[in-house]
Backbone of each chain as ProteinMPNN parsed JSONL, in Angstrom:
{"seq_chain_A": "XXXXXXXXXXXXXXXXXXXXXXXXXXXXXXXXXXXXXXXXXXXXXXXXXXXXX", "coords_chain_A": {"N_chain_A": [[-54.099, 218.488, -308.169], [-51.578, 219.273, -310.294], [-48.058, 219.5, -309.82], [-44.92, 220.762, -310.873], [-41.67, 220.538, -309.835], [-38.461, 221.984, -309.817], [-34.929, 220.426, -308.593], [-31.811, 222.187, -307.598], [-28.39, 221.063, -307.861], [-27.892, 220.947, -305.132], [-30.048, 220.758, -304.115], [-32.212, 222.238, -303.682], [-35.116, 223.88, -304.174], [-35.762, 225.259, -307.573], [-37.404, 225.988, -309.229], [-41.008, 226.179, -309.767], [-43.8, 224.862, -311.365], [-47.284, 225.14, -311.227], [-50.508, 224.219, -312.09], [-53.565, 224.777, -312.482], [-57.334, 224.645, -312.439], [-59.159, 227.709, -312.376], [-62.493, 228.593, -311.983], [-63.656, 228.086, -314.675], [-61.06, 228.666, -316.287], [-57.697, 227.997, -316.741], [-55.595, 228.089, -315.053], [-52.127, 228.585, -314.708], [-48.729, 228.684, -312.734], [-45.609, 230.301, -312.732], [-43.478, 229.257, -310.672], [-39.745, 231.545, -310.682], [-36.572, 230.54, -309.354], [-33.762, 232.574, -309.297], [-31.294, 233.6, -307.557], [-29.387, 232.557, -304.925], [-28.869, 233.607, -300.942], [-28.377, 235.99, -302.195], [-27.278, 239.385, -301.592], [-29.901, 241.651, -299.957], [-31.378, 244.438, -300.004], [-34.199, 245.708, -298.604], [-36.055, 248.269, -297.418], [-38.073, 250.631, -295.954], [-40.417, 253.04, -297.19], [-40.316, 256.628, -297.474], [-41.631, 258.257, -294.602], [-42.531, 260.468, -295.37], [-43.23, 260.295, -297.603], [-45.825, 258.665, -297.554], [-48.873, 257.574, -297.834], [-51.398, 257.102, -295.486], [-53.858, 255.013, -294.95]], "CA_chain_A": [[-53.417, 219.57, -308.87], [-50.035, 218.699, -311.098], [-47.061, 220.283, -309.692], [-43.637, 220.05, -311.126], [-40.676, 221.32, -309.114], [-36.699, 221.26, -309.859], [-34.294, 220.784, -307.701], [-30.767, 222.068, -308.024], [-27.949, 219.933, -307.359], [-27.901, 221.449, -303.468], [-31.219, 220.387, -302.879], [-32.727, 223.711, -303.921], [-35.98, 224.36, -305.391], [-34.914, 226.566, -308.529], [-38.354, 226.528, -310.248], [-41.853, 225.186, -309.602], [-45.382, 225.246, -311.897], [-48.897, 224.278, -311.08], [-51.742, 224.345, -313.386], [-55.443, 224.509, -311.792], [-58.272, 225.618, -313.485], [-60.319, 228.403, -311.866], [-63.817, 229.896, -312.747], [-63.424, 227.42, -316.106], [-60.072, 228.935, -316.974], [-56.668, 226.957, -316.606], [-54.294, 228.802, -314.776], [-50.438, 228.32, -314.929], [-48.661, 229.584, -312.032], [-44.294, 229.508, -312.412], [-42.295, 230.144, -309.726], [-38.116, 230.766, -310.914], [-35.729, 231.551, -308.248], [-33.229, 233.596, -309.921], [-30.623, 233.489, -306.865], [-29.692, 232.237, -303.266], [-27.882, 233.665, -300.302], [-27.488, 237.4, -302.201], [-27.211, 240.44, -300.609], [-30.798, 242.025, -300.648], [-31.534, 245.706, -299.394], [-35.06, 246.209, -298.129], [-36.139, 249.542, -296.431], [-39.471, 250.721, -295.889], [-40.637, 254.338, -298.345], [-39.518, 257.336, -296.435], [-42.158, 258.411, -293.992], [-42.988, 261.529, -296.073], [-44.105, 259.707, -298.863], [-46.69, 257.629, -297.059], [-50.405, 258.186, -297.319], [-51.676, 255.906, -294.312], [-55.102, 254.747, -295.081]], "C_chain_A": [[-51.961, 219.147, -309.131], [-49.119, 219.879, -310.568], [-45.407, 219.944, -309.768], [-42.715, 221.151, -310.121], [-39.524, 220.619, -309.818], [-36.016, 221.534, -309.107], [-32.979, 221.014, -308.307], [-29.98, 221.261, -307.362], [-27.317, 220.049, -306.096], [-28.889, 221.274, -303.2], [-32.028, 221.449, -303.14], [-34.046, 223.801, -304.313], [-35.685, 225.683, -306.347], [-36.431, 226.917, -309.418], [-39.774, 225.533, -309.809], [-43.386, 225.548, -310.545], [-46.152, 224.755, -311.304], [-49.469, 224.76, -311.842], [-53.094, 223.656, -312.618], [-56.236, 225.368, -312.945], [-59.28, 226.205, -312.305], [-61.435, 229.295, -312.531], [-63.339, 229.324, -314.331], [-62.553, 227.771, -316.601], [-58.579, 228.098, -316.129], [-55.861, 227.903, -316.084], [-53.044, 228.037, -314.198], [-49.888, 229.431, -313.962], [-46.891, 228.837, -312.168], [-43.623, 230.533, -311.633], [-40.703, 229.969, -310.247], [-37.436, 231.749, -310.093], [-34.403, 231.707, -308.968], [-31.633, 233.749, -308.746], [-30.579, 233.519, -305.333], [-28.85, 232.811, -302.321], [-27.235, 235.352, -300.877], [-28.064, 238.544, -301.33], [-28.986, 241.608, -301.204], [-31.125, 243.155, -299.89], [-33.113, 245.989, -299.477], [-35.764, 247.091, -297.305], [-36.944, 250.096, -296.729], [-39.214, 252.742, -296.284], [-40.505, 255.42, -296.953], [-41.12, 258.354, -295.871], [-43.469, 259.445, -294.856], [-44.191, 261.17, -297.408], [-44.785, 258.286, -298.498], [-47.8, 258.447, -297.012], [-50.649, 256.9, -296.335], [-53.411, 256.162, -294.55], [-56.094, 253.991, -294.399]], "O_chain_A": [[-51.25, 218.715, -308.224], [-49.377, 221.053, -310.833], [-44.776, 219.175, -309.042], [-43.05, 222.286, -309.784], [-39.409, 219.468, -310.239], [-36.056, 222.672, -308.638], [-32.691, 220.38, -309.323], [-30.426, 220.661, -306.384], [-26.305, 219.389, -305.856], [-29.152, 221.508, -302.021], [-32.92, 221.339, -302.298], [-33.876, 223.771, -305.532], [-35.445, 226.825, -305.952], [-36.556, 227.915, -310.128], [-39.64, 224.335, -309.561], [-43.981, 226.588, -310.264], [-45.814, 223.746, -310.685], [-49.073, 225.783, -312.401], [-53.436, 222.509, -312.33], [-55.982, 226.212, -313.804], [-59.973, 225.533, -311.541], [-61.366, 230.272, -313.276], [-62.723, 230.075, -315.088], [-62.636, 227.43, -317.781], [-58.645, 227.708, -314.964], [-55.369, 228.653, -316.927], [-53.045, 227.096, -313.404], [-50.198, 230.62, -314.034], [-46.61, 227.66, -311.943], [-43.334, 231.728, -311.695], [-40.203, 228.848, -310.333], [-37.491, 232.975, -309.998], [-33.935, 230.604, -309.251], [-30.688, 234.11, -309.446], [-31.324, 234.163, -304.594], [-27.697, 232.626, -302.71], [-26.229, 235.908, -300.437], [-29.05, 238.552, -300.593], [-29.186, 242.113, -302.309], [-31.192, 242.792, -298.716], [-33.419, 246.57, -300.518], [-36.154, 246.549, -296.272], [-36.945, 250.341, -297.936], [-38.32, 253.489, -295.885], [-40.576, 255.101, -295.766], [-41.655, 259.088, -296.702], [-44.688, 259.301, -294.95], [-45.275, 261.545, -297.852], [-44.482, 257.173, -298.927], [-47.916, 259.549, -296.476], [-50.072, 255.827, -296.509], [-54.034, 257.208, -294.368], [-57.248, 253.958, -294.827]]}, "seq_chain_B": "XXXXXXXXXXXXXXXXXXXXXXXXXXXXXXXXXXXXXXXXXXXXXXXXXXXXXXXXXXXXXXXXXXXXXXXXXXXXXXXXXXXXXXXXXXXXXXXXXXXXXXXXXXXXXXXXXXXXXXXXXXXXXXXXXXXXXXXXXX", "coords_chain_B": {"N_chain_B": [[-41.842, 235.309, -310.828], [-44.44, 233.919, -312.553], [-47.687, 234.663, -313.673], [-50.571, 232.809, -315.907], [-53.233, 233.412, -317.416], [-56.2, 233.415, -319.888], [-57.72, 236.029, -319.993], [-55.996, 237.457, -318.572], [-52.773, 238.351, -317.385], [-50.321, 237.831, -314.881], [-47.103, 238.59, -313.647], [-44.12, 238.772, -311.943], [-41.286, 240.022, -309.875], [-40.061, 238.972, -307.478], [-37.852, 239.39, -304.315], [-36.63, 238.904, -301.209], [-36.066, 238.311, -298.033], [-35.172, 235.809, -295.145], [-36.029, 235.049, -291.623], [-35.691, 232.265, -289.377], [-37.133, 230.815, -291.219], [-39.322, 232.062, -292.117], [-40.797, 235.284, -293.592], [-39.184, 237.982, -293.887], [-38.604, 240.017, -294.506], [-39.541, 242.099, -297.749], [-39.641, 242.876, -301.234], [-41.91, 243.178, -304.118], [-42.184, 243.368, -307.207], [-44.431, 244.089, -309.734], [-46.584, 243.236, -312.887], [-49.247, 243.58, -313.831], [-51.581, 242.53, -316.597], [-54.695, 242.686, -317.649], [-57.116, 242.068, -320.047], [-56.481, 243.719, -321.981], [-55.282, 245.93, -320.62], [-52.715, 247.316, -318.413], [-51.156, 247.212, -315.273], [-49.05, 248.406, -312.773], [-46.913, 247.341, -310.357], [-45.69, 247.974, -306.961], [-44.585, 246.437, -304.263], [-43.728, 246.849, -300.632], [-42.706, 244.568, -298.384], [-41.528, 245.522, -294.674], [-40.667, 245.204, -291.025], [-43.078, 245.121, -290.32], [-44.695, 246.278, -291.589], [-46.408, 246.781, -294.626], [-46.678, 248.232, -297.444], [-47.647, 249.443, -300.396], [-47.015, 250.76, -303.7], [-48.331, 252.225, -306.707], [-49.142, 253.806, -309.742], [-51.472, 254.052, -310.989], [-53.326, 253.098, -309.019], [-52.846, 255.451, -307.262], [-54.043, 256.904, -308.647], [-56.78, 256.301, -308.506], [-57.646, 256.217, -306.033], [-57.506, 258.999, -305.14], [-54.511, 259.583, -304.452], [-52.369, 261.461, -302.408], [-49.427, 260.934, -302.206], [-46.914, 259.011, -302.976], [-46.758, 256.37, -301.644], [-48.62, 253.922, -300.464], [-49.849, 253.097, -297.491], [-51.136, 249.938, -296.124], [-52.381, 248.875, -293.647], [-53.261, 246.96, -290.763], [-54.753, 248.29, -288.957], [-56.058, 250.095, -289.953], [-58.472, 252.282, -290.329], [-60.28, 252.557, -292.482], [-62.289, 249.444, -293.293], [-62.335, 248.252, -295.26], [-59.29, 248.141, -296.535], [-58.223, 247.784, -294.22], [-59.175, 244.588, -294.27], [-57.908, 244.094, -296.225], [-54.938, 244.487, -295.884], [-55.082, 242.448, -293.401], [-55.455, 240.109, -295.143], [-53.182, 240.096, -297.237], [-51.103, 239.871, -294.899], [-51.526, 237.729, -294.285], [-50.766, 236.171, -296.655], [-48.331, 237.082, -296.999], [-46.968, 235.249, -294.47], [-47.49, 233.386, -295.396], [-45.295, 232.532, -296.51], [-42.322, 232.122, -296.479], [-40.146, 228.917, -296.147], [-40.568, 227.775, -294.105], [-43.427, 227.276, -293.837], [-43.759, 225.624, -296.074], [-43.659, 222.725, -294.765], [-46.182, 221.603, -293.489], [-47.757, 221.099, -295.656], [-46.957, 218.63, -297.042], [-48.684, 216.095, -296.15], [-50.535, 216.388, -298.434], [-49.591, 215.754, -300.67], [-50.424, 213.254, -302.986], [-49.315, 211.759, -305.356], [-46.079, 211.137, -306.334], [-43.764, 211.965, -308.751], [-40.285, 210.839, -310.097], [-39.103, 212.926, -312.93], [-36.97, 212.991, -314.024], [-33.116, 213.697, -314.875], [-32.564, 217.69, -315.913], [-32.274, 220.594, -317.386], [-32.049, 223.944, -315.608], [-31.695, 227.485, -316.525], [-28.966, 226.713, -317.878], [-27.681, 225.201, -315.807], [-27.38, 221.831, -314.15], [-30.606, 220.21, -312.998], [-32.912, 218.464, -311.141], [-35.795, 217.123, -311.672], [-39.248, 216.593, -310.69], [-42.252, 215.365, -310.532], [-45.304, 215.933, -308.737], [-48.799, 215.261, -307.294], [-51.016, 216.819, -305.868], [-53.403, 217.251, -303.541], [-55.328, 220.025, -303.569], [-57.665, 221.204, -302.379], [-57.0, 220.208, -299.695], [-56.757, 220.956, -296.48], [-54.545, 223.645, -294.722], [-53.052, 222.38, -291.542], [-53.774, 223.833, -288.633], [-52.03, 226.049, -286.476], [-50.23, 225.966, -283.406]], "CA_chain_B": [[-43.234, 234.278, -310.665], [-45.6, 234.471, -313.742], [-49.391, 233.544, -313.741], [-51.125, 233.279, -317.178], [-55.119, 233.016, -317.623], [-56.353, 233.942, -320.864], [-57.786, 237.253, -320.132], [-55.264, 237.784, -317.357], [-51.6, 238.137, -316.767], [-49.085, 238.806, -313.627], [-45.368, 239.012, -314.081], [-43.118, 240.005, -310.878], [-40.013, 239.778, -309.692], [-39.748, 238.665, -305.903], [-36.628, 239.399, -303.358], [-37.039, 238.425, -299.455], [-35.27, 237.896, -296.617], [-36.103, 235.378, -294.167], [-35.393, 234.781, -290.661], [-36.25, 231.048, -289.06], [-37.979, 230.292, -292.443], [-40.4, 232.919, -292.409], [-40.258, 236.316, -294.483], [-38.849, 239.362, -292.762], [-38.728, 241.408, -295.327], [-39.538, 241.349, -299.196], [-40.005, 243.353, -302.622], [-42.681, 242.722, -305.19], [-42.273, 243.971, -308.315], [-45.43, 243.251, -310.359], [-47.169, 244.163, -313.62], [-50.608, 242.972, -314.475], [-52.587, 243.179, -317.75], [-56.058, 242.513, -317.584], [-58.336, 242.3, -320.63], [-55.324, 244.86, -322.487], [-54.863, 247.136, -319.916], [-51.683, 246.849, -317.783], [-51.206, 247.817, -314.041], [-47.926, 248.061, -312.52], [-47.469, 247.543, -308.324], [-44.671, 247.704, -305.887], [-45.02, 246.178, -302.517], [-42.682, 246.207, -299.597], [-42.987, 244.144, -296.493], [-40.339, 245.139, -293.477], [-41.072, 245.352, -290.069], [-44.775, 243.836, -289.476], [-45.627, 246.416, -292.407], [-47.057, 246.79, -295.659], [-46.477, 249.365, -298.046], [-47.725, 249.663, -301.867], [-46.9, 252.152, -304.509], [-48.85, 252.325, -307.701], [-49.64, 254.98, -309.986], [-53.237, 253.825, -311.191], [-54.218, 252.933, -307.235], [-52.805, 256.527, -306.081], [-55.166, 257.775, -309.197], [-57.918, 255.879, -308.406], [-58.078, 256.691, -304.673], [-56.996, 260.412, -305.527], [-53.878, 259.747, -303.276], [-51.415, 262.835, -302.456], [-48.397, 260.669, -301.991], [-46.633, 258.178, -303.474], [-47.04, 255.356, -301.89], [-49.919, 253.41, -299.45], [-49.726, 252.104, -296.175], [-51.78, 249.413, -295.968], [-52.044, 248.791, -292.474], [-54.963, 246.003, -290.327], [-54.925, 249.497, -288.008], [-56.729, 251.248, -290.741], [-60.016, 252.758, -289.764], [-61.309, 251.532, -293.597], [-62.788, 248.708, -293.261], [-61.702, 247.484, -296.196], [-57.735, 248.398, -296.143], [-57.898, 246.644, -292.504], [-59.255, 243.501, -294.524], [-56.888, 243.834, -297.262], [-54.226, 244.275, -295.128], [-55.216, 241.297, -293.351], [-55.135, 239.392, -296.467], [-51.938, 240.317, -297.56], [-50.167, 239.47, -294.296], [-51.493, 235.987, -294.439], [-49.843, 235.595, -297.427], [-46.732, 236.968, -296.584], [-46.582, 235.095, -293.634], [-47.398, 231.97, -295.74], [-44.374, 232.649, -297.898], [-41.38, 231.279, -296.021], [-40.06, 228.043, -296.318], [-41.14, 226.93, -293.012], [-44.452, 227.281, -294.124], [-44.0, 224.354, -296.603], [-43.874, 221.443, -295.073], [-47.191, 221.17, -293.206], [-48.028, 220.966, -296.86], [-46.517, 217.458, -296.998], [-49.519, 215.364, -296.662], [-51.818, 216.932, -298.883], [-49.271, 215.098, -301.508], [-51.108, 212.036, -303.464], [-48.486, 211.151, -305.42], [-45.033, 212.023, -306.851], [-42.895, 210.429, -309.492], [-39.169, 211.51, -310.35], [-39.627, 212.829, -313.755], [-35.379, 213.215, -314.542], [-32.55, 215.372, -315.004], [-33.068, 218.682, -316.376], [-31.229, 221.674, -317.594], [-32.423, 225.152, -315.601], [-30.304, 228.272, -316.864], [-27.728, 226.158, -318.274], [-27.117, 224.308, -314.575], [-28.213, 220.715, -313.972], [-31.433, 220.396, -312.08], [-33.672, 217.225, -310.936], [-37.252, 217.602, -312.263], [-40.008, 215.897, -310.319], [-43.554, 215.893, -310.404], [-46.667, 215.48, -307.483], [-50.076, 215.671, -307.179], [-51.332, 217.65, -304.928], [-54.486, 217.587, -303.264], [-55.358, 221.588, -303.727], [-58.734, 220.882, -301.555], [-56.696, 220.071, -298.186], [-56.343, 222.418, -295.908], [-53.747, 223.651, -293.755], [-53.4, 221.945, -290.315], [-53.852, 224.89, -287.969], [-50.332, 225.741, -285.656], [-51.181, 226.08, -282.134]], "C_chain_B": [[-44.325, 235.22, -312.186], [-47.147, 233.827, -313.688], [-50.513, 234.106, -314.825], [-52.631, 232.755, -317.174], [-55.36, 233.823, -319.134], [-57.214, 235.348, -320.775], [-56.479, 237.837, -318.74], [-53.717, 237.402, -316.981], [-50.654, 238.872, -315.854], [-47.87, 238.353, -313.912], [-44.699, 239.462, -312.884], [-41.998, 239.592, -311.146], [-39.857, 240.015, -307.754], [-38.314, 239.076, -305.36], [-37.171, 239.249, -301.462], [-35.91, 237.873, -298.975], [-35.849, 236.693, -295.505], [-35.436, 235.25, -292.879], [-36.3, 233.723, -289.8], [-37.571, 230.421, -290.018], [-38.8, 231.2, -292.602], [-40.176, 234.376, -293.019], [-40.036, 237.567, -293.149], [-38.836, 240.49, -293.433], [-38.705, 240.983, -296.831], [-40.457, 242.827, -299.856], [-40.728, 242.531, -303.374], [-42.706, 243.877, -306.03], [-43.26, 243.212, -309.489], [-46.449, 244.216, -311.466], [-48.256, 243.216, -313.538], [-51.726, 243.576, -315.458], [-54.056, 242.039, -317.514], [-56.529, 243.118, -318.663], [-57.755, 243.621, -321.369], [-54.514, 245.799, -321.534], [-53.844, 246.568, -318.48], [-51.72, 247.869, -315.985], [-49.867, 247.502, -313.178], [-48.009, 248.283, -310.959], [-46.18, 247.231, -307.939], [-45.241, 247.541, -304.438], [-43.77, 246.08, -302.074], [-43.05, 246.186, -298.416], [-41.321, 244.478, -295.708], [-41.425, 245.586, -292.592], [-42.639, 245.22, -290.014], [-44.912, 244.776, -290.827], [-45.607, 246.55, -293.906], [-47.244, 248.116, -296.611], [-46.714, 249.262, -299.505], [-47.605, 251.151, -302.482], [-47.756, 251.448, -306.219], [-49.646, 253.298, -308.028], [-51.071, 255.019, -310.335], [-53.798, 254.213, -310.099], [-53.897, 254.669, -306.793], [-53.679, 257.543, -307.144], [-56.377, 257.808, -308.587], [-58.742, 256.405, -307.159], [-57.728, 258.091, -304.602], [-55.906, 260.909, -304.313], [-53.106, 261.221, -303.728], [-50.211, 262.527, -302.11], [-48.321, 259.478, -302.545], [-46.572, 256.858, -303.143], [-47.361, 254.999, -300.054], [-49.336, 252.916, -298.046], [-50.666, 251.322, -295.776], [-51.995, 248.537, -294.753], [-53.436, 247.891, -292.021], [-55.112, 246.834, -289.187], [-55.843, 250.325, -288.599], [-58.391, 251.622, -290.577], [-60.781, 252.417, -290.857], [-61.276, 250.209, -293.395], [-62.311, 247.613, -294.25], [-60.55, 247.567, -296.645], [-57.903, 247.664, -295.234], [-57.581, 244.631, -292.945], [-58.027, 243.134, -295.574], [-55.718, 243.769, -296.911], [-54.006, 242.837, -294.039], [-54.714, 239.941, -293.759], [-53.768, 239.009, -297.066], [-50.988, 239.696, -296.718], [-50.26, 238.073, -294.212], [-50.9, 235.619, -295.402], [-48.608, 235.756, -297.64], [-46.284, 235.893, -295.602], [-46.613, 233.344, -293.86], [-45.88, 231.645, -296.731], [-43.384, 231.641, -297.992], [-41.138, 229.678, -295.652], [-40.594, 227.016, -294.752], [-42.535, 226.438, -292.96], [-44.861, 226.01, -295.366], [-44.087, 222.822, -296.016], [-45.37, 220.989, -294.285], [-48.233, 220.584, -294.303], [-48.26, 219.519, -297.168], [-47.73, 216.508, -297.28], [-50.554, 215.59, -297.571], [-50.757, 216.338, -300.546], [-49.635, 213.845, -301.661], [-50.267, 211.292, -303.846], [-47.437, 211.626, -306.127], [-44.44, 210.754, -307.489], [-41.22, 211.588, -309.691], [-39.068, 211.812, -312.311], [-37.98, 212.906, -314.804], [-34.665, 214.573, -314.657], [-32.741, 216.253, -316.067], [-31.675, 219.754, -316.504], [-32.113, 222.922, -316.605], [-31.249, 226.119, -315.571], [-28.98, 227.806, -316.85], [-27.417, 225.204, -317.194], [-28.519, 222.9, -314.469], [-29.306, 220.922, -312.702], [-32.144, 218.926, -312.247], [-35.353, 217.56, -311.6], [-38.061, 216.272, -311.364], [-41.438, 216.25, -310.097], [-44.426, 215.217, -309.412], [-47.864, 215.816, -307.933], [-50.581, 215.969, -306.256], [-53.014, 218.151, -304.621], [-54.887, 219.14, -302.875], [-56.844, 221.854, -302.667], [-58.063, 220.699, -299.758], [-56.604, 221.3, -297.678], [-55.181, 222.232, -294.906], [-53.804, 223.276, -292.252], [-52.901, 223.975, -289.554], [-53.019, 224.624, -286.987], [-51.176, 226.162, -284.033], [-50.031, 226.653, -281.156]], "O_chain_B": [[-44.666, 236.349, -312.539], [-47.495, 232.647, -313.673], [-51.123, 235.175, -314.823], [-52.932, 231.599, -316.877], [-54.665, 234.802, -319.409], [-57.343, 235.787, -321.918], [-56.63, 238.942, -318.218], [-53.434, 236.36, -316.39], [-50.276, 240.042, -315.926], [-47.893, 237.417, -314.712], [-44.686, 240.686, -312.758], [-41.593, 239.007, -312.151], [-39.609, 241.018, -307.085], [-37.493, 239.054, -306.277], [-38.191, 239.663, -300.911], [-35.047, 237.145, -299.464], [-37.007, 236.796, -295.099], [-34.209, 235.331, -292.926], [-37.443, 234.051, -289.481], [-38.581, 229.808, -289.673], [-39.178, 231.089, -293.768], [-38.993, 234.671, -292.852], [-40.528, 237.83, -292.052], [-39.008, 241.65, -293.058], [-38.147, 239.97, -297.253], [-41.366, 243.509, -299.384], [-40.451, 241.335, -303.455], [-43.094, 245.013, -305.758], [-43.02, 242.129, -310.021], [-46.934, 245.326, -311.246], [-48.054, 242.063, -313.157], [-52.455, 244.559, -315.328], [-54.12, 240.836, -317.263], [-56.561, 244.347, -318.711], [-58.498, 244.603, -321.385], [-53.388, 246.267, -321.699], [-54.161, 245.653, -317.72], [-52.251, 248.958, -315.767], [-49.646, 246.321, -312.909], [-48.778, 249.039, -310.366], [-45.553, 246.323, -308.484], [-46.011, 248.213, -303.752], [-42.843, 245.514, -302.654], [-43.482, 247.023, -297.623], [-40.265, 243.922, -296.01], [-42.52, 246.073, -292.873], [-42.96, 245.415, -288.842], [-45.401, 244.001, -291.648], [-44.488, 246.366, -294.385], [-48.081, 248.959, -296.288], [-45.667, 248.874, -300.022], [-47.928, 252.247, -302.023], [-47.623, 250.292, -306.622], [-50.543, 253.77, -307.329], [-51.792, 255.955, -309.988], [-54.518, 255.199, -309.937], [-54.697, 255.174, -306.006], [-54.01, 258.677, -306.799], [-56.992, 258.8, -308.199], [-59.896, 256.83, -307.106], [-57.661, 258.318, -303.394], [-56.005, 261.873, -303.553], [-53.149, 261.859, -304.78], [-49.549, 263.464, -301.664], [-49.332, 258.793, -302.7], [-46.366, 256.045, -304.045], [-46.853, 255.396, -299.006], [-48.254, 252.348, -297.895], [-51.328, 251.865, -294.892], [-51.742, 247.345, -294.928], [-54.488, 247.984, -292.655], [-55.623, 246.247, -288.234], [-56.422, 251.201, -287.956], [-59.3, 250.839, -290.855], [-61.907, 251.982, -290.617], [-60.153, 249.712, -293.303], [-62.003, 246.44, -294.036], [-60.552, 246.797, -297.605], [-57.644, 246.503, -295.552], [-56.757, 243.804, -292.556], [-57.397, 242.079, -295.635], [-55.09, 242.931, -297.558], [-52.912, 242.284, -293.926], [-54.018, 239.079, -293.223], [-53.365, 237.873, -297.314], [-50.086, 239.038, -297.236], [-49.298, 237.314, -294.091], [-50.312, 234.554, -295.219], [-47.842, 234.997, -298.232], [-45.135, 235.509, -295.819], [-46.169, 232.426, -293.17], [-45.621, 230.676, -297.445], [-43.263, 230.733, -298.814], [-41.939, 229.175, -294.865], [-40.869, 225.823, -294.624], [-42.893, 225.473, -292.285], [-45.999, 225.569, -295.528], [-44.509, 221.88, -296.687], [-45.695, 219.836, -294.566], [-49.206, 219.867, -294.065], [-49.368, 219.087, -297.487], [-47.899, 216.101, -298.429], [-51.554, 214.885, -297.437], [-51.346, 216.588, -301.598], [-49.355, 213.079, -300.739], [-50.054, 210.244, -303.236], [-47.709, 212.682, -306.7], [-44.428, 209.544, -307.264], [-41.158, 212.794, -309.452], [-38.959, 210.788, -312.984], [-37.945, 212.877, -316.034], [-35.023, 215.749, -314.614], [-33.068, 215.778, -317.155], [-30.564, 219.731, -315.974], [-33.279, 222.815, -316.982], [-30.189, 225.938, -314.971], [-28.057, 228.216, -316.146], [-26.804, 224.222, -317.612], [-29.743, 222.884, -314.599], [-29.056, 221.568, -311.685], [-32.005, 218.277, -313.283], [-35.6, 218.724, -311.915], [-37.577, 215.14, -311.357], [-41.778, 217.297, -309.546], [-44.313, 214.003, -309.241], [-48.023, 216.591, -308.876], [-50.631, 215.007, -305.489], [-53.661, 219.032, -305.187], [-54.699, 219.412, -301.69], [-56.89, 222.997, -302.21], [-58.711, 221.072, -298.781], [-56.429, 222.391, -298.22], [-54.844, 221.174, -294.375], [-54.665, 223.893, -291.624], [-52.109, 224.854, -289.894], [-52.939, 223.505, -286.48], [-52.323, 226.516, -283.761], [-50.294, 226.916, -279.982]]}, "name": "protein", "num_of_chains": 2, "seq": "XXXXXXXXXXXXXXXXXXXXXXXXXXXXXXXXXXXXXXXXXXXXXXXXXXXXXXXXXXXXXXXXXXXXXXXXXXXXXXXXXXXXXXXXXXXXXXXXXXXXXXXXXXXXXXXXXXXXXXXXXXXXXXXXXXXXXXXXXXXXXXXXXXXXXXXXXXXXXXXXXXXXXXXXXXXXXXXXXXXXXXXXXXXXXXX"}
């Protein structure tokens, strides 16, 4: 499986494709990282608005 | 991250946290059209769990709140598995999780410099045996 990656000039991966083919179709998969090191606020949906399944 | 098949496309927009390479917490923002019809999904992982919102899924399952807990506690059988599922691939996310990867590379060439969003970048390509499997951590 072909996989290109780029690095930035810190060493970074900033972007990577692969291309497989599954179930006779070719799939294209790109990863682009967009930024490193920012401030990211994650906090789980407020209790209320949870169905638990 | 985009992944195109000709009846089939996903579209997100990732954010994560990690702590000792592994994810600790992370947003997925993700549409997917299938065959015309589009399906839009929010996931968020903190603390061990698993949380989706989508308005189709809270049709489909005739939820009464806005958004799932998809928990491997869940008395369905199949939520438990899907939940499951999910955390293995969160838990494959983080960069620590790449390099066991390493040998399952055939061969790599340096393919030159590159522009991404205007900033210089290296471009290199591998081949990647997609058949290996992961050595199991112990």
């Amino acid at each position: 499986m072909p996989v290109d990656v780029w690095l930035d000039e810190l060493g970074r991966v900033v972007t990577t494709t692969t291309t497989q083919t599954v179930a006779d179709q070719q799939v294209t998969s790109t990863n682009h990282v967009t930024g490193f090191n920012q401030p990211v606020t994650i906090t789980a949906p407020d209790p209320a608005d949870v169905d638990p399944l | 991250m985009t992944i195109d098949r000709p009846t089939l496309t996903e579209d997100g927009t990732y954010q994560g946290t990690y702590r000792d390479g592994k994810v600790s917490g992370m947003t997925v923002d993700m549409t997917i059209t299938s065959h015309g019809k589009l399906l839009s999904l929010r996931m968020v992982a903190v603390e061990g769990n698993l949380f989706v919102r989508s308005d189709a899924l809270a049709s489909e399952l005739h939820l009464t709140k806005p958004w799932l807990l998809i928990s491997v506690d869940s008395p369905n059988p199949e939520f438990a598995e899907i939940a499951m599922m999910l955390s293995a691939i969160v838990d494959g996310i983080g960069p620590a999780e790449h390099q066991p990867f390493a040998p399952a590379i055939l061969a790599a060439s340096d393919v030159g410099q590159d522009t991404i969003d205007g900033a210089p970048a290296h471009h290199f390509r591998a081949l990647v045996d997609a058949r290996s499997r992961r050595p199991r951590s112990t």
